[in-house]
N, C-alpha and C positions, 0 to 999 in steps of 0.2 A: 840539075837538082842535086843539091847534096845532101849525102847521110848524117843525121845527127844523133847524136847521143841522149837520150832523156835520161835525167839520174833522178828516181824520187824517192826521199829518206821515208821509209814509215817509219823509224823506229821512234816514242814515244816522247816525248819532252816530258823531263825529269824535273818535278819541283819536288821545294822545299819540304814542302809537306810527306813527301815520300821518305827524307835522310832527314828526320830532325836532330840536335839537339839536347841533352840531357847536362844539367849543373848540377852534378852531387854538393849541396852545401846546406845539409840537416844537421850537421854536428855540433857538439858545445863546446867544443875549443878545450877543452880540460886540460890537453898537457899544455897548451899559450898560457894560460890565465886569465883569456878576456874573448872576446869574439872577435877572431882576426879575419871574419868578413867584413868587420865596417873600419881594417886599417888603412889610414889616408894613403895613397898615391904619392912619394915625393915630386914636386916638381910637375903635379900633373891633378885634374878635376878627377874625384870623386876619391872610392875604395876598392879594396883588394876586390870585391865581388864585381863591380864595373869591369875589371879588368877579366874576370874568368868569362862575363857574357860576351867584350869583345870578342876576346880568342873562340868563342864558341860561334861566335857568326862568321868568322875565317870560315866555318864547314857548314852552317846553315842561316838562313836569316831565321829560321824554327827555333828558338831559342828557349829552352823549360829550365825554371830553375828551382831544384825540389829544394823543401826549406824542411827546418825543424825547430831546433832552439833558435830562441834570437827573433823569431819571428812573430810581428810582424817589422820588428825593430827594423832590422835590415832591409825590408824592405821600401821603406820610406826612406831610407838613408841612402839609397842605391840610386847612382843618374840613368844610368842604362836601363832603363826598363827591358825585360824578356817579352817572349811572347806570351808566357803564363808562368804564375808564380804557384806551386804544386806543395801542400802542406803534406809531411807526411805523418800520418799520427803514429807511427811506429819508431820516428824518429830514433831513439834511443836502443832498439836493437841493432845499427848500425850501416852499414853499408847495402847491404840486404834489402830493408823493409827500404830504403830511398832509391831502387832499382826497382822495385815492385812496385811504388808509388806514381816512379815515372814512366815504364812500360806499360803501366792502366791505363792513361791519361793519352796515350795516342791510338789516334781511330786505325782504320781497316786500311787506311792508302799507304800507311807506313811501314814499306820495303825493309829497312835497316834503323840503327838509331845510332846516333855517335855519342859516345860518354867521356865528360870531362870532369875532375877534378875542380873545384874551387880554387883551391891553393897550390896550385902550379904557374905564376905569372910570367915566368922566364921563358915558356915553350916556343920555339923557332918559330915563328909564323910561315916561313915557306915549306918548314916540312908539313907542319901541321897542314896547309894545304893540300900539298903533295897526296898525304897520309888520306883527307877527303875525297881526291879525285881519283885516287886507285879502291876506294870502298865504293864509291859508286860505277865505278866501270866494271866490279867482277859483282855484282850487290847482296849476291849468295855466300860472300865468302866470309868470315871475319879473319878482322885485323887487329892487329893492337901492337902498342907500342915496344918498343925491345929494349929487358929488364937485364942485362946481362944474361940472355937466354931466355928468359920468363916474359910471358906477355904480361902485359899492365895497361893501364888508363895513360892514355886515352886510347882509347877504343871503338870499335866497331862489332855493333851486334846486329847481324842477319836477324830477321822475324822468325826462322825454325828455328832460334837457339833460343827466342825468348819461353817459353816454356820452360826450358830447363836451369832456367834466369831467376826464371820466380820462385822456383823451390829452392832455392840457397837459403840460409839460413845465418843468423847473427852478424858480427863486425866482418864481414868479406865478401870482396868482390866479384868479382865473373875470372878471376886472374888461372884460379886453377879449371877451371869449367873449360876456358881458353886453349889450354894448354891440352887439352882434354883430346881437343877438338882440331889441333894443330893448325891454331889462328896464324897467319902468318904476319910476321914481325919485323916491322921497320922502323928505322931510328928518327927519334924526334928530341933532338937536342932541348936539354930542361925540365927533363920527365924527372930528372933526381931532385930538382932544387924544390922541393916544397918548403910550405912554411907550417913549423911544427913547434919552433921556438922564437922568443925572441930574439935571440942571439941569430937565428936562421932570417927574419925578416931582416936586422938591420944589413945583415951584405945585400939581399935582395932588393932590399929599397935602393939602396945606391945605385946598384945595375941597372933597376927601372929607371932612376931618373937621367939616364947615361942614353936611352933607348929613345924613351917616346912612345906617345901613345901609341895605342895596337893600328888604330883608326887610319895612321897615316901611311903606315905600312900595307894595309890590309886595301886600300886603295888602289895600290900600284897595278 
């Protein structure tokens, strides 16, 4: 008779629903001069906002996308549908009241939340990855992306930090809160390339269509 080994895992199976998702995309484009959520794709099906829900399902298939102006435009316009499209009527105090719109909006099983940007299409997908599976292997910790030193979006917010999430106030994000809180900070190539002008979308676009969709990447 031989001795065997029994190895049995308790440890929990982690869904989506525990690490959602959050699209900050309530804003009115003011310094663009149009809603550069519904800018075409070159070279590729749909808009800039298709492309922020991709990259947001690299980290969950839980996918919320808070709105504000533009809405419901946008979202008729959108191929990718979310898993939920989250109005925020405060839209217009800024970044703030579309954090607090979107940490309502998830129930009691939600461990963490990941927060992206709308207009960042460039973001690596492997780190952004990476970036997901070191926030749910420590899921108390937060993370966020590294600003030359400063943490930033995309990020990772633990459930004890949403409290002190929702009391922010006007156009800012969790970045100093973060920093507060010594979120620890790793590089995700693309965090700089937003799009805040025209001039900033036309190199962008070309990049994108040099790339390819997220889809095909996000496969491998």
């Amino acid at each position: 008779m031989t001795n065997e080994t029994l190895i049995i895992n308790f440890s929990p199976r982690v869904t989506d629903q525990e690490f959602p998702t959050l699209i900050l995309a309530a804003g009115a484009s003011s310094r663009y001069g149009r809603p550069k959520m519904l800018l075409p794709l070159a070279g590729q099906e749909g808009i800039l906002l298709d492309r922020a829900i991709e990259l947001g399902r690299v980290l969950s298939k839980d996918v919320r996308v808070v709105c504000g102006a533009w809405y419901p435009l946008i979202r008729f316009r959108c191929s990718s549908q979310p898993t939920a499209w989250l109005r925020s009527p405060d839209w217009h105090q800024g970044l703030s009241a579309s954090l607090a719109t979107g940490l309502a909006s998830l129930g009691p099983r939600a461990r963490g939340v990941f927060v992206l940007l709308a207009d960042q299409p460039l973001l690596d997908v492997d780190s952004l990855r990476a970036f997901g599976e070191a926030a749910r292997f420590v899921p108390n910790q937060p993370v966020a992306a590294d600003y030359d030193g400063r943490p930033g979006v995309p990020a990772y917010l633990p459930r004890w930090l949403w409290p002190e999430v929702m009391e922010l106030e006007g156009d800012c994000g969790a970045g100093q809160l973060l920093a507060s809180v010594r979120a620890t900070r790793v590089d995700i190539p693309g965090v700089h390339e937003d799009v805040d002008t025209p001039a900033d979308w036309r190199q962008i676009r070309v990049r994108l269509s040099q790339t390819g969709r997220i889809a095909r990447q996000s496969r491998r």
